[in-house]
Structure formats: C-alpha cells, structure tokens
C-alpha angles and dihedrals in degrees: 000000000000114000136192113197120207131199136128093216112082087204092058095039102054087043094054092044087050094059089050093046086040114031115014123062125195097046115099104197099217089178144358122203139194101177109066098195081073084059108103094032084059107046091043084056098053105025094211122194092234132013109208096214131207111221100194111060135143108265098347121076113218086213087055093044099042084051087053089043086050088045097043095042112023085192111059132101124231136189130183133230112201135157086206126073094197080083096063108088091044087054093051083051089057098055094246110164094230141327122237122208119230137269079053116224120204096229087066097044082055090057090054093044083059095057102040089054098055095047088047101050086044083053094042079045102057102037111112093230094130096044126093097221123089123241137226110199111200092166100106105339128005103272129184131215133198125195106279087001135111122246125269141178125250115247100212120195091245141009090249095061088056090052090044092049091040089058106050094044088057084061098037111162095033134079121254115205121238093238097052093060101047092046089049092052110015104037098141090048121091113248109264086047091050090051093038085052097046084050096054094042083049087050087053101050099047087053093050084056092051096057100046089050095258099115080118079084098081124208106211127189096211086194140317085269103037109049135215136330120196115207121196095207116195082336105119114215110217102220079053089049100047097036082057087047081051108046093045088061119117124220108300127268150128101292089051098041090105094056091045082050100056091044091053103053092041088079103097108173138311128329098265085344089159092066132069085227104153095187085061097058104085087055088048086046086047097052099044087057095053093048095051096050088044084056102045086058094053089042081053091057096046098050089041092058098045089257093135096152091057091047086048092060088037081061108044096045081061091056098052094044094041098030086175100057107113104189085067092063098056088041096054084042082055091048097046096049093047086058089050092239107145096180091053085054095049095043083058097042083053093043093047078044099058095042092054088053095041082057090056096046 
C-alpha cells in the first residue's frame, strides 16, 4: 500500500512516518509533506493508494483539500488526522475511510491499515482490468475503462452534453422523446433553437465517444418524431453490474461472507452522485436503499457470529457514506458497549449529538 503523509507540523510528521518505518508493515511511505499547497502536485505524481491528511493547517483547510484530492481522484482513500473530534462527522461526510485522533498510537493506525488493506484488495478485486469489455462507472462521476486500462473520466465539451449523456444513459435501451431533452436542458430556449441546440450536443458526443474509443455506445435517432435512443453495446455499466451481483446472492452466511463483502464495499458513492441532477435522485435514492439493507444484512452476520470488530467497520463505513442514517449511530452505540469501550460510546453518542444540533440550526 503507497502512502503520502500530510501535516504542516515536522514533529508530527516524522513521528507519524516512524510508526509506519517502525510498527506497521505493509504500508511503503512514498512521500511525506508539510506545505499543503504541494498536495495535489504530489499525490497526482505518485498516485498513492491513501493520504494520511492533517485537518488543522495553517491557510488551507484539510477538510477543503481532502474535498480537491476526492474531486480530482475519485479513487483514492483518504484518513484524517485531527486533534479535534468536532471534525469528525464532516470527515465521515467526506468519505474519508477513518479519523485518527492525535497524538497518533500505533495500536489505533493498525486498526486503520486493516482496514485500508481490505477495502483496497476488495477494490483491486472488482475492477474489470483483466476483461475485454469496456466499462461505463456511474457510481460518483461518469468514468470511463478500456480493456487493460484505469478508469478515467470523460472530459465533454460542456457541461450540457454530460447531462444529456448522462440522461440517456440513464435510460439506455428506451427512447427519449425530443421534446423531453430540450426541455430538460434548454427550457428558456424557442423551439427550433432548442432542437438546433440538442443536434449539435448529440454531434458532440458522439464525437467525445469516438475519440476515447467508446464509439461501441451508439447514439440512434429512432425518427424526426420520436427522438434518441442511446445502446451500450458490449460496454458493461458498474451500478448494473453491481445491482445484478446483488440480486444473485443467497441468504447470507459464513460461507458467503466474502461475496457479501465485495458487494458491500463496490459501492462507491452515490449513482451520479457528482452531479446536482434532480431527475437521478430517485435511482440514487433507489440504490442507497438497496446498499444499506444489503449491509445491514452483512452487519446481522457479523454480529451473529461474535465478529464485533468487522460490524464495527460495516457500521461505520455507513456512516461515512449516509451521514444522516440514525439507526447507525445506536448500533454502533450497541457494538461499542458490548465490547466494553466506553470512548468509542461516547464518540457515537457526540457525534449522534452534533448531528441532532446541526439539524436545529
């Protein structure tokens, strides 16, 4: 696992680089930084698996940067270092894998190795690099795959012919009438400007999908009244992917734990979650549902079976990725007491705190 540590404090930084050198295996240090406005440069350099991010620096906000790193690199994983707990329920809204408190113990940044190096071996796991089909991601921001490539995103011409692809791959397979799209994108436009406008976005993304060798996603005009129709061809869609993973699954168990597993951690955000689209939130809203109950069931096993560490992390990765979902909180409450840690108790009952006063506000 490559790792870029990131605080603006030397002291901290060669402390935290010596646990790493000294008491945690598995984790190679490529680069260690103490002027965050070198960060992205950095991490785009060396692509690491995990930046270990300082909250608290001086002009730039760790909160802010990790949010540019997450923009910038969907990918990657990021935990946050903070001598200040109030950070911690805007860090789980940012995705970030864990927060660790400082002065930093080696004990605890095992803990958060662990579990770094299972989500990243599930990740290495699920990605299509081996396949010959291309691949389409929707989870988070549109990507695009290439056989024995990574994944990257698309760059469109405007910001209207991502929404328009977007949209009609969301309806892939159907029809979409020509008036539905322009009055989707172009509302405030006449009519013959509106259409004018919706042929030459179609020209352009089909030429987009030319020139990153995705011209296999076909573009139709079913007929001057009817409107388009967008085919994926052998391209395979990830939320697809992952809803038909989902749906095969037996009751869960033991000897399926590792399946439930892998489906579990390839959700990796919300559908299109990058993008304010209000006609995709009933599918986000859709999937989310179908994740958490999927993870309840897997939090179920684990803490039918004594495995009160793994339903911990079930738990908490809910949290990070639905902040607002109040039953996590009292399990993990329930978890945390079983094992007879009070700090982790009262962390939840804070954080449960905050989020009731935030609501107030």
């Amino acid at each position: 696992m490559r790792a870029v540590l990131v605080d603006d404090e030397q002291l901290a930084l060669l402390q935290l680089k010596r646990i790493f050198e000294h008491d945690i295996k598995g984790v190679d240090v490529v680069e260690t930084c103490s002027n965050p406005h070198e960060v992205v440069e950095i991490v785009t350099r060396h692509q690491p698996d995990v930046v270990f991010l300082d909250i608290q620096m001086p002009e730039v906000n760790g909160l802010k940067l990790g949010e540019r790193l997450q923009s910038s690199m969907p990918s990657i994983e990021i935990v946050f270092v903070t001598a200040y707990d109030r950070y911690a329920v805007r860090a789980f809204e940012l995705y970030a894998i864990d927060y660790i408190m400082k002065p930093v113990h080696s004990q605890r940044l095992q803990l958060t190795v662990q579990r770094l190096s299972e989500k990243i071996k599930v990740k290495n796991e699920s990605q299509p690099k081996e396949m010959n089909t291309p691949f389409l991601f929707c989870f988070n921001q549109i990507r695009y795959q290439l056989p024995g490539e990574e994944p990257q995103p698309i760059k469109w011409r405007t910001s209207k012919a991502r929404e328009l692809f977007a949209f009609l791959l969301h309806n892939r397979g159907r029809s979409v009438d020509r008036s539905t799209l322009t009055e989707l994108l172009w509302p405030n436009l006449e009519e013959s400007r509106a259409q004018q406008q919706l042929y030459t976005t179609i020209y352009h993304i089909r030429q987009t999908l030319k020139r990153i060798g995705m011209d296999t996603v076909t573009i139709n005009s079913v007929d001057l009244e009817t409107g388009y129709r967008l085919t994926v061809g052998e391209v395979q869609v990830d939320v697809e992917q992952w809803e038909n993973k989902l749906k095969q699954l037996a009751a869960p168990s033991l000897e399926l734990v590792e399946e439930y597993e892998q489906i579990f951690q390839q959700f990796e955000g919300n559908y299109l979650g990058d993008y304010e689209y209000l006609w995709a939130e009933h599918e986000r809203e859709r999937l989310r549902i179908l994740w958490l109950n999927h993870t309840k069931s897997l939090g179920k096993l684990y803490i039918k079976h004594g495995m009160m560490e793994k339903a911990i992390q079930v738990y908490r990765t809910v949290q990070q990725q639905l902040p607002d979902e109040e039953e996590t909180y009292f399990t993990l409450i329930e978890l945390y007491d079983a094992l007879g840690d009070k700090g982790g108790v009262e962390e939840q009952y804070w954080l449960l705190s905050s989020r009731s006063e935030k609501e107030w506000e």
